[in-house]
C-alpha positions in Angstrom: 136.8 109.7 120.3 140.1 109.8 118.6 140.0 107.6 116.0 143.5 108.3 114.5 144.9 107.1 117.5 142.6 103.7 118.2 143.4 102.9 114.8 146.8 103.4 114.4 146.8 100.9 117.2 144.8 98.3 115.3 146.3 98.5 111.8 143.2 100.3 110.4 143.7 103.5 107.9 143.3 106.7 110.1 141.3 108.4 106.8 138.2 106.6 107.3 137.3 106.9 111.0 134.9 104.8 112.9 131.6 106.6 111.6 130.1 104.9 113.9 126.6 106.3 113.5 126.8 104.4 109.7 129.2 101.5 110.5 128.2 100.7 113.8 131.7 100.2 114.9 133.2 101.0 118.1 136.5 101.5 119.8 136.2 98.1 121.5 135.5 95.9 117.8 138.6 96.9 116.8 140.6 95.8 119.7 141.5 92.3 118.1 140.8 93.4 114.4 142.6 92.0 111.2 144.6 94.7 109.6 142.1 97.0 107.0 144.6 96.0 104.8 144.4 92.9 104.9 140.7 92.8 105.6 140.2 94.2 102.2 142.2 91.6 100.4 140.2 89.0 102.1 137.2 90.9 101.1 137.8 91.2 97.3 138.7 87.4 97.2 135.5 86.5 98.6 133.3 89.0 96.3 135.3 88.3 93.4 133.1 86.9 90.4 130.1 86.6 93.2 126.4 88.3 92.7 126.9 91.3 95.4 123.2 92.6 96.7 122.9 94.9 99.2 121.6 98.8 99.0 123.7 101.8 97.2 126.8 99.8 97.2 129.2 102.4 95.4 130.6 104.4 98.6 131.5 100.4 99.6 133.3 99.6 96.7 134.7 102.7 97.0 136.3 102.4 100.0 137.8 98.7 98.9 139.2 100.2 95.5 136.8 97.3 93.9 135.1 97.0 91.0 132.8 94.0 90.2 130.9 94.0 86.8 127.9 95.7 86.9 126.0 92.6 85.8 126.7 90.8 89.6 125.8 93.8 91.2 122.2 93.6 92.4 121.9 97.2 94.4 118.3 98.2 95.7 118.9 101.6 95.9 118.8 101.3 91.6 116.1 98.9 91.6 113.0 100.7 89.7 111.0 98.0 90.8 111.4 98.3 94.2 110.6 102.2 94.2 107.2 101.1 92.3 106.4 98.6 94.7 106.9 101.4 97.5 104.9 103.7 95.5 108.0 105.9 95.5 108.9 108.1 92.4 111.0 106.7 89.9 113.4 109.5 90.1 114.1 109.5 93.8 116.7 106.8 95.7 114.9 105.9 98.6 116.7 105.3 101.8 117.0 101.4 103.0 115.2 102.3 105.8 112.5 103.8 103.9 112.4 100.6 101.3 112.0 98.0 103.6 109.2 100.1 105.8 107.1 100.6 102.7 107.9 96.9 101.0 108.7 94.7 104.1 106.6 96.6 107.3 109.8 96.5 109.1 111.3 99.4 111.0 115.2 99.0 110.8 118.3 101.6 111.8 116.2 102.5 115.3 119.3 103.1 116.9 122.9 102.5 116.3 123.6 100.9 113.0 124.2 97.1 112.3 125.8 95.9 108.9 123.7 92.6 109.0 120.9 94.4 109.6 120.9 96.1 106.6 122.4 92.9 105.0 119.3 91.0 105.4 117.0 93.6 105.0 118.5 94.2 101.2 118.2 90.8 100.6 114.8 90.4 101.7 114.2 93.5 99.5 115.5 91.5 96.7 113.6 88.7 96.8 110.5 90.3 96.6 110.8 91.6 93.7 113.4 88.9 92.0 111.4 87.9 88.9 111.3 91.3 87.7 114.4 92.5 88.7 116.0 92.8 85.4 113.0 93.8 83.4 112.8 97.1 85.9 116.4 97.8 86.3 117.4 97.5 83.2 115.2 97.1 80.2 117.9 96.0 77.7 118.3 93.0 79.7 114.1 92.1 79.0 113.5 89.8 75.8 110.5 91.9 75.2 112.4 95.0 74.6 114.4 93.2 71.9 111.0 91.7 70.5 112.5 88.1 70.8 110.0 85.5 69.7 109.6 83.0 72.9 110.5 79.1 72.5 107.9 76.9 73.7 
């Protein structure tokens, strides 16, 4: 596959390839595609000031050049409570795939892989485990840790 050459056709940056094992893209998606460029413009306008869940998000933002504040950013692949509901250690990043077969019973990324797959799957990921999100990924963000007297 030469992906320099489909993309120089579609507007997209020759750098990043069509990895489609990880994206799930192929040659023929791109055939009417919106510039990368411009596709990453629209991007950062829609995520701008917006929570952002999904699973070990940094290589994304990479690639977009964005940075949200880390307080909209709800990643799974950080989330201490999900690795304790998996009965993972604390210290290893578990996989998405590994995640949501552990926490959710669901096999995803059987074959070729699909962006709204894991999409959903992170999201389902974060709702079980919502009302202690903060308290597991980050401590400072729990009254208790601060010893705040609670208002009744």
């Amino acid at each position: 596959l030469d992906t320099a050459k489909c993309h120089e056709s579609s507007g997209i940056n020759a750098e990043y390839g069509h990895r489609t094992k990880w994206s799930g893209i192929k040659r023929k998606h791109l055939s009417n595609a919106t510039p990368f460029s411009e596709a990453i413009k629209q991007i950062k306008k829609i995520l701008s000031g917006k929570y952002i869940i999904g699973h070990d998000l940094q290589n994304d933002f990479s690639v977009l050049n964005f940075k949200p504040h880390g307080c909209l950013v709800l990643d799974t692949a950080k989330c201490h409570a999900l690795r304790h509901l998996a009965g993972l250690p604390v210290a290893q990043r578990p996989s998405l795939k590994k995640l949501t077969g552990h926490i959710l019973g669901k096999d995803i990324q059987s074959s070729s892989h699909c962006s709204v797959e894991d999409a959903r799957a992170a999201l389902m990921l974060y709702k079980a485990v919502k009302d202690n999100w903060h308290s597991k990924v980050n401590p400072y963000l729990n009254d208790s840790y601060w010893n705040v007297p609670t208002t009744t």
